[in-house]
KOLKE-863068 format. One record per residue (C-alpha): x, y, z; residue in three letters. Coordinates in steps of 0.02 Angstrom, whole numbers, padded with zeros to 5 digits, always signed. Layout:
<atoms>
XYZALA;...
</atoms>
This chain:
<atoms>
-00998+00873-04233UNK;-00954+01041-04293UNK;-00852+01193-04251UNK;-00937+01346-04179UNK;-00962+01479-04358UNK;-01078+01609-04285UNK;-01057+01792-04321UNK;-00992+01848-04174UNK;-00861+01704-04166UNK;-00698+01781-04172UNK;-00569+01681-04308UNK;-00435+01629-04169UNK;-00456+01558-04007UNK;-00416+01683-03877UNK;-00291+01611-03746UNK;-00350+01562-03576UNK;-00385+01677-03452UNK;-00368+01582-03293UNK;-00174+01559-03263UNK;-00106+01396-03262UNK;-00105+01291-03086UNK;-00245+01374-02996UNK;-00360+01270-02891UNK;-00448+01138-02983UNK;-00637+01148-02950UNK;-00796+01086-03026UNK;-00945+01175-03108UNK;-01110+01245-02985UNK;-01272+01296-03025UNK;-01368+01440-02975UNK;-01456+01437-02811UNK;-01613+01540-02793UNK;-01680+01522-02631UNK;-01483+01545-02548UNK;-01452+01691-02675UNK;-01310+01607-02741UNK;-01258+01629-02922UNK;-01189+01491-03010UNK;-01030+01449-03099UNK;-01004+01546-03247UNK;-00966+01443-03406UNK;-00812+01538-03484UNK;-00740+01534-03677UNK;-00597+01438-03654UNK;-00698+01285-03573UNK;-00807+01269-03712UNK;-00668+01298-03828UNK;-00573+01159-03739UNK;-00707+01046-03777UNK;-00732+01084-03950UNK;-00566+01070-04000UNK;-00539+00912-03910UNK;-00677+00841-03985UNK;-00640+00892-04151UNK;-00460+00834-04147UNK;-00545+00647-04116UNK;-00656+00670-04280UNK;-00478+00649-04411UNK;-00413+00510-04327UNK;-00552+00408-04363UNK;-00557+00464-04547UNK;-00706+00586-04519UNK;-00738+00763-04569UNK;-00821+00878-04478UNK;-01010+00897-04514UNK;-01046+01090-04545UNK;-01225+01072-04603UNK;-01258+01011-04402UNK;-01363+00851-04483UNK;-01254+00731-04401UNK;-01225+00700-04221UNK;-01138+00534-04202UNK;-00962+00582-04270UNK;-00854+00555-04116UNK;-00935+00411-04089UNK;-00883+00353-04270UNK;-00704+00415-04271UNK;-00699+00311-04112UNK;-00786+00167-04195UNK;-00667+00184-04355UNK;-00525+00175-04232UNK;-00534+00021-04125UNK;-00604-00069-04292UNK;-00489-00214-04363UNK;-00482-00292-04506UNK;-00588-00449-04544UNK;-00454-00575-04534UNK;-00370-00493-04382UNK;-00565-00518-04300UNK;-00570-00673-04151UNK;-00678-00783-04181UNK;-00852-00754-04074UNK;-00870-00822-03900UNK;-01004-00849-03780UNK;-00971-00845-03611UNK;-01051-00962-03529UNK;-00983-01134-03443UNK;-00978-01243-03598UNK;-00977-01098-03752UNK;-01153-01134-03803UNK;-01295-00996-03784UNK;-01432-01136-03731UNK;-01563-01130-03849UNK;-01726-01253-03836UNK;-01857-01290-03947UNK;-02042-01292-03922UNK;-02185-01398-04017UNK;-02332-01294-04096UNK;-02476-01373-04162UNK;-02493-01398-04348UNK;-02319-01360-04408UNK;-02120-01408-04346UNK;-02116-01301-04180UNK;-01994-01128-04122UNK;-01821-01117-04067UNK;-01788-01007-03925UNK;-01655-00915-03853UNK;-01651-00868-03674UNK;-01612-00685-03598UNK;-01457-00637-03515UNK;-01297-00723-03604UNK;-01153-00631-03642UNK;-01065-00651-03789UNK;-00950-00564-03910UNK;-00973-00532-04101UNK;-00906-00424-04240UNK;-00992-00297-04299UNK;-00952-00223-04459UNK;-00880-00062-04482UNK;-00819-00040-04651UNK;-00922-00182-04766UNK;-00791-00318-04822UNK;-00671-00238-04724UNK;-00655-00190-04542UNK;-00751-00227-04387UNK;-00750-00219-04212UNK;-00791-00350-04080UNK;-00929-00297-03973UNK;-01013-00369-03803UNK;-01201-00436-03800UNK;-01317-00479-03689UNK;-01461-00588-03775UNK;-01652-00539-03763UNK;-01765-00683-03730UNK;-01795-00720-03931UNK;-01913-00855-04010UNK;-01922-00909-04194UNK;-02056-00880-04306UNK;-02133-01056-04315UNK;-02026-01167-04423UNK;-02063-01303-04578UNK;-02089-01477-04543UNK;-01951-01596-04578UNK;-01832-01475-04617UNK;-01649-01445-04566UNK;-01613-01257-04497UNK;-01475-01169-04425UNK;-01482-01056-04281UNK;-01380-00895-04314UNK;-01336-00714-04261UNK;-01283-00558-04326UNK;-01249-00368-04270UNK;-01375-00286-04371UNK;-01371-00090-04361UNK;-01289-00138-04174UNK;-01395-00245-04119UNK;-01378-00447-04085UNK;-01495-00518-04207UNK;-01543-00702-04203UNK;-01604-00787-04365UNK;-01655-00945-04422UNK;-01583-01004-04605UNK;-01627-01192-04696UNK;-01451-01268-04753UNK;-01334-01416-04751UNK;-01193-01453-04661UNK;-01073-01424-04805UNK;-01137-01242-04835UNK;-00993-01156-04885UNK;-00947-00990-04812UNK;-01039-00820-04909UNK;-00890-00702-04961UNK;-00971-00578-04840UNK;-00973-00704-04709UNK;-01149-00674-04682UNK;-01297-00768-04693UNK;-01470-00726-04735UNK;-01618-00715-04607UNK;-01745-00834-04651UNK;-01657-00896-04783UNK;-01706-01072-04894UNK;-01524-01147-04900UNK;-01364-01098-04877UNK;-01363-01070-04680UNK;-01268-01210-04610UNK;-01085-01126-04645UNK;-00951-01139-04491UNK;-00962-00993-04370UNK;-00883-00812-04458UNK;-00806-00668-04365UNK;-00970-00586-04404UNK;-01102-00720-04390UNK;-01110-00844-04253UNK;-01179-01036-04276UNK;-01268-01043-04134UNK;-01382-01229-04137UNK;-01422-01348-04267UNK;-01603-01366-04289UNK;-01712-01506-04352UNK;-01883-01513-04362UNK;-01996-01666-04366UNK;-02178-01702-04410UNK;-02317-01580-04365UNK;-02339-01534-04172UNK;-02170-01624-04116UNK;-02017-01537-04014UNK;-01872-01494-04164UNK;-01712-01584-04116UNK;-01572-01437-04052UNK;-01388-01441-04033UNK;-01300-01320-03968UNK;-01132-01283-04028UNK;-00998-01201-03957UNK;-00926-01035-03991UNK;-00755-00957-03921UNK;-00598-00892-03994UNK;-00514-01067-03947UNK;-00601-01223-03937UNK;-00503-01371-03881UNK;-00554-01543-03834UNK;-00461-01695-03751UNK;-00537-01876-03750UNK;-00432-02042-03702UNK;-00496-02208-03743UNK;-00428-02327-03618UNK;-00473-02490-03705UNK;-00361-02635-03789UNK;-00410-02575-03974UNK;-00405-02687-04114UNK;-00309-02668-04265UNK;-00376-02528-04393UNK;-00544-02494-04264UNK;-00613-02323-04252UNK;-00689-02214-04107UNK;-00802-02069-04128UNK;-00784-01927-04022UNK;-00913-01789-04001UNK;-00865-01607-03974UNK;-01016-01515-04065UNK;-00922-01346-04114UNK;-00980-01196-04203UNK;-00833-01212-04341UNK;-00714-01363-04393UNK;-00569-01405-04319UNK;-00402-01379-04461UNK;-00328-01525-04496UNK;-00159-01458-04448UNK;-00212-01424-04278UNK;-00266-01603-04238UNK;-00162-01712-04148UNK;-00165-01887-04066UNK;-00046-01967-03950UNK;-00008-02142-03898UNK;-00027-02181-03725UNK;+00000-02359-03733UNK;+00191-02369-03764UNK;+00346-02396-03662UNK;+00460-02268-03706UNK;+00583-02329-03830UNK;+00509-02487-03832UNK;+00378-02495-03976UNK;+00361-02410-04152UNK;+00230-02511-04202UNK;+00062-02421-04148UNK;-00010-02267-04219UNK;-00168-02166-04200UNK;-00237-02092-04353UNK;-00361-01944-04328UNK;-00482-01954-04482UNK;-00582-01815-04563UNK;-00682-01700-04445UNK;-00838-01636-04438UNK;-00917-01484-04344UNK;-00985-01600-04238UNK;-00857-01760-04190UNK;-00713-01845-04263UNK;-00660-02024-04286UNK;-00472-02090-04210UNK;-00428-02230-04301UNK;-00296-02352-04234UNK;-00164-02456-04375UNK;-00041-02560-04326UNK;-00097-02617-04165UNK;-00019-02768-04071UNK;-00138-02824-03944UNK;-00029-02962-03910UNK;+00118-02857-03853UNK;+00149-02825-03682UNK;+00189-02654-03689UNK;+00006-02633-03760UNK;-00062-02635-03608UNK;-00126-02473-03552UNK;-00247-02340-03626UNK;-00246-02322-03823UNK;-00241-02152-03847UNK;-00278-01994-03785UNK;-00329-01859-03948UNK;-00343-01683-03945UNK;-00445-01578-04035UNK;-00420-01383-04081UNK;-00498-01261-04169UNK;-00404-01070-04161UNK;
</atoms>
């Protein structure tokens, strides 16, 4: 973007010359064969336009580009503008019935088979703005994708960034302890590292495992949305200190804090003496533990527990 400089530019903008609340109107062209001229495109129009433009270009932190080398400034100011920092970023969702984006694996002869992603789901991601700092979040449709073909007997992680704009799937070995990269990024084709939780800026999208030559890799999805929550009530007579495991398979960990169980085997008032412990969770289940648990008391009598997971 840059302001008109030609020679015969004058310095200041010469006022309008149509007056104020004529009819509004819209611009014609030329018609040749009716002998019809078309509209003629006047000074202040184009003036307007510049200037309104231009005035975009310093809210967004950008100055104009005189040397006419750059043609993508409003659409940076803009960018600059709606941009947020990191931590202010939702986490990514996908927007399908159960969060997850679908992916399937294939067997290929000779080595641990693909991982595929199919066309058409939406989802939302950040893309970076200002490295480290800002981003925005941004709506993506995937392309039909496929993996270059993968090791044997390896553990990979399905992943996506917004690379130059674009929705980028990758494939990265890890662990499922992978701590998070300070530039919550992972690296495409990567040898370790990849299994971190879902970032603002790059979304876990399926556990992969891969097994002897020519066999289908093992996939699970995860899911991905700015709130995850989960709700599962075992109805049995649990035994003192027993443990269920309940699977969720979510792109990040549920906090601690945001756990919670309750007991739905009590008469109100009635009974202190049963509680539901939620133990340490994993990206992929957690285990409800149940302590001081009276089977032999009446009021003990309905279902144990009903635990809800969250992740915000």
């Amino acid at each position: 973007m840059f302001q008109a400089d030609w020679s015969d530019c004058v310095a200041v903008m010469p006022a309008p010359a149509q007056p104020a609340g004529a009819a509004l109107g819209f611009f014609a062209d030329a018609n040749p064969v009716a002998q019809t001229d078309g509209s003629a495109v006047r000074s202040e129009f184009l003036n307007m336009v510049m200037i309104e433009l231009l005035n975009v270009l310093p809210l967004g932190g950008v100055a104009a580009d005189q040397t006419r080398v750059n043609y993508a400034q409003v659409a940076q100011a803009i960018e600059n503008l709606v941009a947020r920092p990191l931590a202010a970023l939702r986490y990514p969702t996908i927007a399908t019935t159960n969060n997850t984006v679908g992916a399937t694996g294939a067997s290929v002869a000779g080595v641990g088979g693909t991982v595929s992603i199919p066309a058409g789901v939406m989802l939302t991601l950040g893309k970076e703005v200002v490295a480290g700092q800002t981003a925005r979040e941004k709506v993506f449709t995937t392309a039909a994708w496929t993996s270059a073909n993968l090791n044997t007997a390896t553990t990979y992680y399905l992943r996506a960034q917004a690379v130059n704009g674009v929705f980028t799937p990758y494939v990265q070995i890890g662990t499922d302890t992978d701590a998070i990269p300070a530039g919550l990024k992972g690296t495409p084709n990567g040898v370790n590292g990849g299994g971190f939780d879902s970032t603002v800026l790059d979304i876990l999208l399926a556990k992969v495992v891969t097994g002897a030559a020519g066999s289908v890799p093992t996939i699970t999805n995860l899911a991905n949305a700015a709130v995850l929550k989960a709700s599962f009530t075992y109805a049995g007579s649990a035994a003192n200190g027993s443990t269920n495991t309940h699977t969720y398979n979510w792109g990040r960990v549920p906090t601690i804090a945001a756990l919670a169980a309750l007991n739905g085997n009590q008469a109100a008032g009635t009974d202190t003496d049963t509680q539901v412990n939620i133990l340490t969770p994993t990206r992929y289940s957690c285990q409800v533990g149940t302590s001081g648990w009276d089977p032999s008391n009446s009021h003990n009598t309905g279902p144990g527990y009903t635990a809800n997971f969250l992740a915000v």
